[in-house]
N, C-alpha and C positions, 0 to 999 in steps of 0.2 A: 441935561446936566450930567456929567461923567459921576461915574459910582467912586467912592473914595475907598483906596488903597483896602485890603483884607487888615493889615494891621492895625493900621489907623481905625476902623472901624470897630474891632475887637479892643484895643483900646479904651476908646468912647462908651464900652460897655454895650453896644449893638449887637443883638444875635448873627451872628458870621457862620456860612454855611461849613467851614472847616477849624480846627483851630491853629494857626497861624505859630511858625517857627520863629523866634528871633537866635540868629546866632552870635555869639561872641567867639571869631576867629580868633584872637589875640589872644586871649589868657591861656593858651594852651602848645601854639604851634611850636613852643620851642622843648617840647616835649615827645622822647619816643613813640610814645604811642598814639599822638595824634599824628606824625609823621609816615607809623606806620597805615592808618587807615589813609592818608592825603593817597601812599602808592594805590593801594587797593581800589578807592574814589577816587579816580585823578579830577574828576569835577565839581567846585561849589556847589554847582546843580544838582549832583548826587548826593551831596554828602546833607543837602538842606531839605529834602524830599524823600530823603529814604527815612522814616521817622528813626526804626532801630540805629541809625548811623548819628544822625543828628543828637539824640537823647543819648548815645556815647560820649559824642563829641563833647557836649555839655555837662558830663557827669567826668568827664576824666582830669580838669583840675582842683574840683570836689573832692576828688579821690584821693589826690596827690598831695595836696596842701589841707584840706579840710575847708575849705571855701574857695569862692571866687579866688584867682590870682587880684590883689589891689590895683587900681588902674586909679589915672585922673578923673577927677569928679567929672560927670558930664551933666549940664542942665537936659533936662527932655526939651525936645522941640516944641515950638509954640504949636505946631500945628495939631498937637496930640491932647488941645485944648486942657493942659492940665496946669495947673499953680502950681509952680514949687520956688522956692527961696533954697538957697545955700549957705549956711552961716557956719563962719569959721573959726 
């Protein structure tokens, strides 16, 4: 049987040999300074593996707004075996 995803596994609350990035490209890219690391990283790949890049990434519309940018609710995927409801 194939091993399930590092994310998904961490997740699931399973010891994971690493700990696992999730990024939120969106709330940020229409912002100077993540535009200016995009020149300096020209690669997702970089920018998701270099922790110090990543933990920028994610800390700079923190920074700018004082939280996440708002976005549409999104349900979690089933596959991440978790219950959630949306009530509006």
């Amino acid at each position: 049987m194939e091993e399930k995803p590092l994310l998904l596994r961490a997740a699931l609350g399973e010891k994971v040999e690493r700990t696992p990035v999730w990024m939120m490209r969106q709330a940020g890219r229409h912002m100077q300074c993540y535009r200016d690391l995009v020149d300096k990283y020209p690669t997702f790949r970089e920018r998701s593996e270099i922790p110090e890049v990543s933990t920028e990434i994610s800390l700079q519309p923190y920074r700018q707004y004082g939280a996440s940018r708002p976005s549409p609710p999104a349900a979690p995927s089933p596959y991440c075996a978790y219950h959630c409801s949306i009530d509006c």
